[in-house]
SERO-4910 file (N, C-alpha, C, O; in steps of 0.05 Angstrom, whole numbers):
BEGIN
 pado doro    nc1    nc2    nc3   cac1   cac2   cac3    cc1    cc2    cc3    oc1    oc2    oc3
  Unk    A     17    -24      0      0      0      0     17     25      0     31     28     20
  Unk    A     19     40    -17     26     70    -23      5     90    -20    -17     86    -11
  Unk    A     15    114    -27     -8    134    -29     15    154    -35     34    161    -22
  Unk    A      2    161    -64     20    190    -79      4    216    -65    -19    219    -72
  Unk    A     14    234    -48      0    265    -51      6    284    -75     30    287    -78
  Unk    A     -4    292    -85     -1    321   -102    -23    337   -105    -45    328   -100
  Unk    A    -20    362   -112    -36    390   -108    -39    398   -131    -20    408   -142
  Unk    A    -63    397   -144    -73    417   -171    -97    432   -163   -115    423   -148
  Unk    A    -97    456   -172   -112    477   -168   -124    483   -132   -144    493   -121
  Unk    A   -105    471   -126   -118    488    -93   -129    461    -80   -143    465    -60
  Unk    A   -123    433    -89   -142    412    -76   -115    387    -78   -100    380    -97
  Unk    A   -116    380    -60    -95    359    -48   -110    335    -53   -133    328    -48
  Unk    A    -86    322    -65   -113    299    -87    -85    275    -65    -61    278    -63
  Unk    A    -99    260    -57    -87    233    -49    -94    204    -67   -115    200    -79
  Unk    A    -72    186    -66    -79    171    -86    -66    140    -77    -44    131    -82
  Unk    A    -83    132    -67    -72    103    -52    -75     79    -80    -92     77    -97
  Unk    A    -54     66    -75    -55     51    -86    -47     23    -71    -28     21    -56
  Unk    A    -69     -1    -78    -63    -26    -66    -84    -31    -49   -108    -26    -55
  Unk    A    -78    -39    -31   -109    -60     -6   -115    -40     14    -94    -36     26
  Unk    A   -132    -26     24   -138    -13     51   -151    -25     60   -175    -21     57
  Unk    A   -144    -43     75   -145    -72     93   -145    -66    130   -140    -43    138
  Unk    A   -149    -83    145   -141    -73    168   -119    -73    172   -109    -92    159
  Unk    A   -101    -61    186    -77    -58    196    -49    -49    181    -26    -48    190
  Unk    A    -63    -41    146    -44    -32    138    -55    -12    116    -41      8    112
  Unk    A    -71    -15    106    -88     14     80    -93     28    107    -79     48    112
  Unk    A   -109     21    122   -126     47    140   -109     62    160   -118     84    166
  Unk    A    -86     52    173    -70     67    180    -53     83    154    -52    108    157
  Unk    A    -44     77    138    -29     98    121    -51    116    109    -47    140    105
  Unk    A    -74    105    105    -93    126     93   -100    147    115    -98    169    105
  Unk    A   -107    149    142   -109    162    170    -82    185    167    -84    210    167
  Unk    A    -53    168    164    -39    187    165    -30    200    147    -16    219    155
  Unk    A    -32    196    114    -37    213    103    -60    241     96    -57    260     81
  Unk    A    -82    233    113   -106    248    100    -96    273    129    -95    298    128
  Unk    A    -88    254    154    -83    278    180    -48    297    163    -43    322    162
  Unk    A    -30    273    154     -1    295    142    -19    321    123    -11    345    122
  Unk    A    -44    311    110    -51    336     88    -68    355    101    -74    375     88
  Unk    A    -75    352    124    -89    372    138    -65    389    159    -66    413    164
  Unk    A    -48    373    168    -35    388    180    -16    406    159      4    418    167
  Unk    A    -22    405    143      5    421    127    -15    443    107     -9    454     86
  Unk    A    -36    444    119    -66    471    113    -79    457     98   -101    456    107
  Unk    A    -77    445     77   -103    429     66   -130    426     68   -136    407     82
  Unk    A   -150    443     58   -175    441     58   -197    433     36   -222    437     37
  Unk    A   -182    422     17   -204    407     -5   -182    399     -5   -159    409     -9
  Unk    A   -194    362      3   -178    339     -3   -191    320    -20   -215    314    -18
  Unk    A   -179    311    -34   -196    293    -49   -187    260    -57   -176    257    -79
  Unk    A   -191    241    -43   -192    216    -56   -189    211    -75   -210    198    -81
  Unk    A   -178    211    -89   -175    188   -117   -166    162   -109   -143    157   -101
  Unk    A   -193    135   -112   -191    109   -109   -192     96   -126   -207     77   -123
  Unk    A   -180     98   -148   -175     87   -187   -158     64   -174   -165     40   -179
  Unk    A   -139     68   -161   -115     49   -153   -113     28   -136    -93     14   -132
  Unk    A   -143     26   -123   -147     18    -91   -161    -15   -104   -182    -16   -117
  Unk    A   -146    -34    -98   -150    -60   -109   -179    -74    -89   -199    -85    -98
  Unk    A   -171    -68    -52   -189    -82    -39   -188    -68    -21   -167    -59    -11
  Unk    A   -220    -63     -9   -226    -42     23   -243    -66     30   -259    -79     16
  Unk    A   -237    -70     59   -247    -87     76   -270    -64    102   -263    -42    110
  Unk    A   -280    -69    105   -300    -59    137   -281    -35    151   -290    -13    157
  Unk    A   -251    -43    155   -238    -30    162   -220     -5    142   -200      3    154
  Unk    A   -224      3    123   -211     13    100   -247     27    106   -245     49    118
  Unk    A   -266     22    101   -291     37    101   -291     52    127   -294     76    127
  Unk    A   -288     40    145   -284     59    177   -270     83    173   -278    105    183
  Unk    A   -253     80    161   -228    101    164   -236    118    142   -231    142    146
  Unk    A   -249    110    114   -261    131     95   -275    148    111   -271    173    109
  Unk    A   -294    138    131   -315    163    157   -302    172    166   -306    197    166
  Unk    A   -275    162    183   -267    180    186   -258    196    185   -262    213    202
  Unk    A   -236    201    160   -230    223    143   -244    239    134   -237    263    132
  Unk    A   -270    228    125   -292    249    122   -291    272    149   -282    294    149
  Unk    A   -303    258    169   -306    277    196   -290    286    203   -297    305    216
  Unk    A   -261    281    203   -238    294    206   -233    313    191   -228    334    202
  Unk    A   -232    313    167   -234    337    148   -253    362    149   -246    386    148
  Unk    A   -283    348    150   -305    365    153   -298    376    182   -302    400    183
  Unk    A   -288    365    204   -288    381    225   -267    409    233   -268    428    248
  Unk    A   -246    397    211   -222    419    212   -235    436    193   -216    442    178
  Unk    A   -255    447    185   -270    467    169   -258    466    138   -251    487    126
  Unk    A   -255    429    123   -242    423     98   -277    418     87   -299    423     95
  Unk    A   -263    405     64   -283    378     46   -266    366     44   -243    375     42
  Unk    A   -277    334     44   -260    312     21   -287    301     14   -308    297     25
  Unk    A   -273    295    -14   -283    288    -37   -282    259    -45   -267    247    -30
  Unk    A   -295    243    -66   -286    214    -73   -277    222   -104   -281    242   -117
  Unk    A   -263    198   -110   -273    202   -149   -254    172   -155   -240    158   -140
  Unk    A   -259    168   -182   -252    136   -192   -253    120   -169   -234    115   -154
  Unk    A   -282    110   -167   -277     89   -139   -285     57   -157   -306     56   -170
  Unk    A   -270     39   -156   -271     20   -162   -303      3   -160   -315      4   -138
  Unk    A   -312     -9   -175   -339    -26   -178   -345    -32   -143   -366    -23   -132
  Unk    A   -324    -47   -128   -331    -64   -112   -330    -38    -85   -338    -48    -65
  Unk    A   -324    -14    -82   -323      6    -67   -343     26    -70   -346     44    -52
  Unk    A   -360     24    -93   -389     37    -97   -408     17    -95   -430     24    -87
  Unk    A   -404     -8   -100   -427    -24    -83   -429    -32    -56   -449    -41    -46
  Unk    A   -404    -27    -41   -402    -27    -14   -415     -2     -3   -434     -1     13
  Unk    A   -401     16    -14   -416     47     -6   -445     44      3   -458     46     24
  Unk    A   -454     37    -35   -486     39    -41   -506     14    -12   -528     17     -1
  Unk    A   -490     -3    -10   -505    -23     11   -505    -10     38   -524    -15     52
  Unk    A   -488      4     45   -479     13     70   -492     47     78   -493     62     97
  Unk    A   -501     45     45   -514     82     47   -497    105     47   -506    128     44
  Unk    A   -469     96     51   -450    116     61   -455    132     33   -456    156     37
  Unk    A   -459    123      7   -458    140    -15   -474    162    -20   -476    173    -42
  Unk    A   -484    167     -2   -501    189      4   -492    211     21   -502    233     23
  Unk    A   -464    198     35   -448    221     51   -429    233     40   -424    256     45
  Unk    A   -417    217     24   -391    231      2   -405    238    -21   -426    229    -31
  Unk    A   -388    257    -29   -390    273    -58   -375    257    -70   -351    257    -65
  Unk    A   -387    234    -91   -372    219   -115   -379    232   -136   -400    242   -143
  Unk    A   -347    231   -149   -339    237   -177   -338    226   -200   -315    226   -190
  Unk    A   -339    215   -223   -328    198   -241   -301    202   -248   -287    183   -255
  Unk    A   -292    226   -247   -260    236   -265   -250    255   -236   -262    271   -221
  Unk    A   -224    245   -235   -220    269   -221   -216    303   -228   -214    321   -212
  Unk    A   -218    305   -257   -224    331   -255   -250    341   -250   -254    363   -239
  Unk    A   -273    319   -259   -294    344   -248   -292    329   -212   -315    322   -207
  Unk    A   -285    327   -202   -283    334   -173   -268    353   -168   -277    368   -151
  Unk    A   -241    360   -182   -221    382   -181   -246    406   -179   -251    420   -160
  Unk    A   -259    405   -203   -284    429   -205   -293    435   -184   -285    454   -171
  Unk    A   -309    419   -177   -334    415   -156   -320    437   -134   -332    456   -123
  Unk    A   -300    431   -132   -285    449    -98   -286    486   -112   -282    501    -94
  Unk    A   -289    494   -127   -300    524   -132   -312    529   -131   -316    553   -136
***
């Protein structure tokens, strides 16, 4: 499990790639989403194009990044979420709490 950060137009796009699994996606995803807030970051945005497998625990830690972000007065965003990560969402309802994208540019948009 990796995760590339980079910054286009004002929105800190994170980009995990590999399993957010328990005990090893959801901790690096936690501490990258808290490294991009502590370093001012306020439109963060997910890109999960790369993300092979999220388990129960990889979904925990998506909420919480959400509320962690929304509470430091951010957004985060979703975009390219793999088949098996929008039918998890959609069963779980959570897809009604995140803003999903198809492309990450129009999510890039969305934050203006």
């Amino acid at each position: 499990m990796r995760i590339d950060t980079r910054n286009e137009q004002g929105v800190t796009i994170l980009e995990p790639r590999g399993k957010i699994t328990i005990g090893v996606g959801d901790v690096a995803l936690r501490g990258a989403v808290h490294e991009a807030l502590d370093a001012g970051a306020r439109k963060v945005l997910l890109n999960l194009g790369g993300v092979s497998t999220m388990d129960s625990s990889g979904i925990g830690e998506l909420v919480s990044a959400y509320t962690t972000v929304t509470n430091r007065g951010g957004k985060l965003k979703l975009c390219n979420l793999p088949s098996q990560i929008t039918d998890i969402l959609q069963i779980t309802q959570l897809i009604s709490v995140f803003e999903v994208f198809e492309t990450e540019q129009e999510a890039i948009s969305s934050f203006s």
